[in-house]
N, CA, C and O of each residue as an XYZ file, in Angstrom:
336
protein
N      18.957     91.789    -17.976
C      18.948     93.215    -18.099
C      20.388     93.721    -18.070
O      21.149     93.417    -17.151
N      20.653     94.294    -18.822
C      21.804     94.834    -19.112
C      21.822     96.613    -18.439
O      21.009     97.453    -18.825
N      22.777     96.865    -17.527
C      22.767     98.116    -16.798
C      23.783     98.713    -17.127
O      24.029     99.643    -16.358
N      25.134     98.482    -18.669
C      26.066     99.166    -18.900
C      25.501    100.562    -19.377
O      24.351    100.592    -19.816
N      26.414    101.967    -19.299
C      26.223    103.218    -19.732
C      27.127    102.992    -21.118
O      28.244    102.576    -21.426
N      25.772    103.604    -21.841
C      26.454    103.740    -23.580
C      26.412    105.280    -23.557
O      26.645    105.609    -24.720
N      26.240    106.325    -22.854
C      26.021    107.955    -23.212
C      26.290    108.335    -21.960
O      26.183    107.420    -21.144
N      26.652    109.536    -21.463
C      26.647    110.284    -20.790
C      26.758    111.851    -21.055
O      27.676    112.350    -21.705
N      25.792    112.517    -20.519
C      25.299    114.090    -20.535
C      25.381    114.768    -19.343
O      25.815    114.174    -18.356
N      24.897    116.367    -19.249
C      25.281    116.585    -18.091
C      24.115    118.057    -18.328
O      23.838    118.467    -19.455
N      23.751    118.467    -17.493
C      23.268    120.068    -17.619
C      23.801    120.484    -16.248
O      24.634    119.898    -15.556
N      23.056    121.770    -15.971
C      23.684    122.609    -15.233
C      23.484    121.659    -13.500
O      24.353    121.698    -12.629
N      22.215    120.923    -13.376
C      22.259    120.227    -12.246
C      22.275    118.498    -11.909
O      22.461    117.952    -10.821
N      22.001    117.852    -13.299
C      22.155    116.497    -13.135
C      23.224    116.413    -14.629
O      23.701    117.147    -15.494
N      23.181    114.877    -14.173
C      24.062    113.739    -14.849
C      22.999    112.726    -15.377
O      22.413    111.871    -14.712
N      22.834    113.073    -17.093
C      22.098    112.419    -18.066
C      23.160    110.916    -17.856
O      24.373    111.025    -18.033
N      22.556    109.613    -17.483
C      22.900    108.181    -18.169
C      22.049    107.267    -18.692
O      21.235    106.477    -18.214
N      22.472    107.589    -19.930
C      21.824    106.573    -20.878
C      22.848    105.317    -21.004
O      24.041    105.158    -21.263
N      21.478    104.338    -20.608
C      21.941    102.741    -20.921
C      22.161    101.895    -21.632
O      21.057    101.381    -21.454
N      22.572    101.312    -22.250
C      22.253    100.099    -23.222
C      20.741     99.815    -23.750
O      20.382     99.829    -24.927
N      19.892     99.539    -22.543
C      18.735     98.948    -22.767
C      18.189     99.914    -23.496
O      17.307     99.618    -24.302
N      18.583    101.142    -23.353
C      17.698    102.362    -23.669
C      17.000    103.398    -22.503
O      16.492    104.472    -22.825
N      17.054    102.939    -21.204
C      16.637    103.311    -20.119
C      18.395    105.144    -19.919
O      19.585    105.270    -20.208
N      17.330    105.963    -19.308
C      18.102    106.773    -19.092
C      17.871    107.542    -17.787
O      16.874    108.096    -17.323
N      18.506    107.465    -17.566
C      19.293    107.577    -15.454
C      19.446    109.630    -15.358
O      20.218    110.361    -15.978
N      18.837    109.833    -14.778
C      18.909    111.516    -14.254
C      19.180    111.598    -13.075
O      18.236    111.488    -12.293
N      20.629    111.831    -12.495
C      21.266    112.014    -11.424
C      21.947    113.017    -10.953
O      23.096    113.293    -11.297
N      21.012    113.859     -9.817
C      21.115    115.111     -9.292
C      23.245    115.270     -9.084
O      24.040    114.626     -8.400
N      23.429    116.469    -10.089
C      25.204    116.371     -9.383
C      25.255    116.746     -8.008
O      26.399    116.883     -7.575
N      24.083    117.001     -6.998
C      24.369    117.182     -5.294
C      24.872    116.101     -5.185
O      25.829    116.214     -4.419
N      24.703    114.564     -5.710
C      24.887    113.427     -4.771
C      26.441    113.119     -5.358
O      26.919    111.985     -5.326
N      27.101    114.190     -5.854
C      28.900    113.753     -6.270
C      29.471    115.269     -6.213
O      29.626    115.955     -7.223
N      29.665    115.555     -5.335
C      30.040    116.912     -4.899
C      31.561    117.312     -5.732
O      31.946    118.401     -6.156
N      32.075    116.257     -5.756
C      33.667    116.574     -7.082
C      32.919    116.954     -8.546
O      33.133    117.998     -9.161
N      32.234    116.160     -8.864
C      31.782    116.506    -10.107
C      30.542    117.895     -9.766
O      29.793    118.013    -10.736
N      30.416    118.282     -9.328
C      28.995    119.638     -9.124
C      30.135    120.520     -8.984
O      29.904    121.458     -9.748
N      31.428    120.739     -8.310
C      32.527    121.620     -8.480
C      33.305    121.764     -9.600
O      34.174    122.636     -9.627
N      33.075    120.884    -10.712
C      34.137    120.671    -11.578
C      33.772    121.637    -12.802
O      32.682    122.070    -12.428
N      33.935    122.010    -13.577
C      34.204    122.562    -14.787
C      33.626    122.029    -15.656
O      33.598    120.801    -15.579
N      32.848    122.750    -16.971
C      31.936    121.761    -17.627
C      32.613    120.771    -18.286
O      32.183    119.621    -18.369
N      34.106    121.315    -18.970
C      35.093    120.134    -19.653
C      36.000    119.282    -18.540
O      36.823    118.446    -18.913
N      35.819    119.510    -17.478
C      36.040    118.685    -16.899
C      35.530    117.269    -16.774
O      36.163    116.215    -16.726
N      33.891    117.564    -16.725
C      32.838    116.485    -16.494
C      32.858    115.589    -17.870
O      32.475    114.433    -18.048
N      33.393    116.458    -18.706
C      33.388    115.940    -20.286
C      34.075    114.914    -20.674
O      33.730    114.013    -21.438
N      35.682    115.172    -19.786
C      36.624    114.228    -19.325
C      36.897    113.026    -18.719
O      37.737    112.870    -17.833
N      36.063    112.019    -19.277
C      35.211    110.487    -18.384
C      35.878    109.895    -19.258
O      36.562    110.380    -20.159
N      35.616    108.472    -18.909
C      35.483    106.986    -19.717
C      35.160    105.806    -18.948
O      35.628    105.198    -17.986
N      34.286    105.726    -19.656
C      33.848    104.493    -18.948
C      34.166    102.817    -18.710
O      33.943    102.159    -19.726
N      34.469    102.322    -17.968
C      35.391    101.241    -17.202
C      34.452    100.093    -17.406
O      33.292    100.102    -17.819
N      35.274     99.026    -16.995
C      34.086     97.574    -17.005
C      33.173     97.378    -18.494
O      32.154     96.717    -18.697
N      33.883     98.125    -19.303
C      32.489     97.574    -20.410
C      31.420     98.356    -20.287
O      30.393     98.029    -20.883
N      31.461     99.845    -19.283
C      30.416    100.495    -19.360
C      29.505    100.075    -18.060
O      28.275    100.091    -18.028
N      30.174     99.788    -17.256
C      29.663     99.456    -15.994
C      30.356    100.116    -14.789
O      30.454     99.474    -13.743
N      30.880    101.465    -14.889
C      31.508    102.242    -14.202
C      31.730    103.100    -15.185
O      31.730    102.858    -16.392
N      32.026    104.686    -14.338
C      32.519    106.088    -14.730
C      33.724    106.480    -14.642
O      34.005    106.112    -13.501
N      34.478    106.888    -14.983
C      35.628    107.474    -14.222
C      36.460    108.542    -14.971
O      36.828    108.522    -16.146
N      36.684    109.540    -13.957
C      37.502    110.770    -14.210
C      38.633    110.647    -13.795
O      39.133    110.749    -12.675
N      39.086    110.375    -14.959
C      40.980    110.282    -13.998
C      41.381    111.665    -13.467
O      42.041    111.521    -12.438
N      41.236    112.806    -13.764
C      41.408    114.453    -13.141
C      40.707    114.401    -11.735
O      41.467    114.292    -10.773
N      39.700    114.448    -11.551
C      39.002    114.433    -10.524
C      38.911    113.316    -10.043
O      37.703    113.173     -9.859
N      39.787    111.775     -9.483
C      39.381    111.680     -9.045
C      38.241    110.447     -8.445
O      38.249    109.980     -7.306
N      37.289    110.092     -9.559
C      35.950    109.975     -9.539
C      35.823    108.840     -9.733
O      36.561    108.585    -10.684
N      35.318    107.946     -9.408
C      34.480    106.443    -10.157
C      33.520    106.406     -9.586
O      33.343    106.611     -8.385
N      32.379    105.994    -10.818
C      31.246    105.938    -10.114
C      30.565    104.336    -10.561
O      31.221    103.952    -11.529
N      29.800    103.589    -10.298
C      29.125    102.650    -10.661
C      28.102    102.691    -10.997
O      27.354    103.355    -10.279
N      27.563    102.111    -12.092
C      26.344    102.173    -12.982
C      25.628    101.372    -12.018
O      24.433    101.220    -12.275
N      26.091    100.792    -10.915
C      24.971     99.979    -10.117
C      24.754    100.594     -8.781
O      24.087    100.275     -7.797
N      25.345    101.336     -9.004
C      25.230    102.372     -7.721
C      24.487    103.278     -8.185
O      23.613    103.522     -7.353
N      24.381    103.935     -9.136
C      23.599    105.162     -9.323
C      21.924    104.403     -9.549
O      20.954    105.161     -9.525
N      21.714    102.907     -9.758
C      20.476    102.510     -9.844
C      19.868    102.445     -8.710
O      18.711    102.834     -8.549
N      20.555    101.970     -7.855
C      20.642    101.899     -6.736
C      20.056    103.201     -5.582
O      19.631    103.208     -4.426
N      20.253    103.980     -6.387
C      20.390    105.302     -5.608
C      21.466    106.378     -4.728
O      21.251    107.442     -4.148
N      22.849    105.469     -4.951
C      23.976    105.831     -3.942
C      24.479    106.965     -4.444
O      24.310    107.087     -5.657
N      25.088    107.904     -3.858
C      25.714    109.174     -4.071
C      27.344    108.737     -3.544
O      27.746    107.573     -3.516
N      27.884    109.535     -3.279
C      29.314    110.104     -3.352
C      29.551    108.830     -1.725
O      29.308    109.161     -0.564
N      29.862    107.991     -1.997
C      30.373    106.919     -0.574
C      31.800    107.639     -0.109
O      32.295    107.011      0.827
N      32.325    108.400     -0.377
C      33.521    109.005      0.047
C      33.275    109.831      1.172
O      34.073    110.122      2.063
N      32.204    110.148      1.058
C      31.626    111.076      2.102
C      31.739    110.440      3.839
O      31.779    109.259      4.182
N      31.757    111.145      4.341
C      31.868    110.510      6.036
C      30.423    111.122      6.693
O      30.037    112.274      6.889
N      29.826    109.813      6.931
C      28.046    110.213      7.687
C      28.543    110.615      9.317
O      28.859    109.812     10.195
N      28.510    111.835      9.393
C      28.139    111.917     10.933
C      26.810    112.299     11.722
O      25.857    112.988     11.357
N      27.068    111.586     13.005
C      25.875    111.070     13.402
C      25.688    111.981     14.980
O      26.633    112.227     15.730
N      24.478    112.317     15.189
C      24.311    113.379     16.091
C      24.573    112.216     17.531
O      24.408    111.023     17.784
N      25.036    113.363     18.149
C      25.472    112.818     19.615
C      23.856    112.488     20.503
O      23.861    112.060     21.657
């Protein structure tokens, strides 16, 4: 199975990724808080790394992994705090 991104889209609340296989990935922009702040030509402003096995915004910032978003992972930059 091949999990590289051949497309990427965007609307007002997710991140369209379409795959190779043909499979296409709808990922809420809550879970990448740089990109849900950014500008629509900002988001426009990607290329994809690895052969299509990563995202990345050089402006913002950003890399994301095509095996992470299968995965389910959001923004790992983030710091989990944990109730006392």
């Amino acid at each position: 199975m091949n999990t590289s991104a051949l497309e990427l889209d965007f609307d007002a609340t997710m991140m369209w990724v379409t795959l190779v296989d043909g499979r296409k990935l709808g990922v809420p922009l809550a879970y990448f808080p740089r990109l849900r702040a950014a500008t629509p030509e900002q988001r426009q402003q990607y290329e994809f790394s690895g052969g299509g096995t990563g995202i990345h915004w050089d402006a913002l910032d950003e890399d994301i992994s095509v095996e992470g978003l299968l995965m389910g992972l959001g923004d790992r930059t983030r710091t989990n705090r944990m109730a006392a």
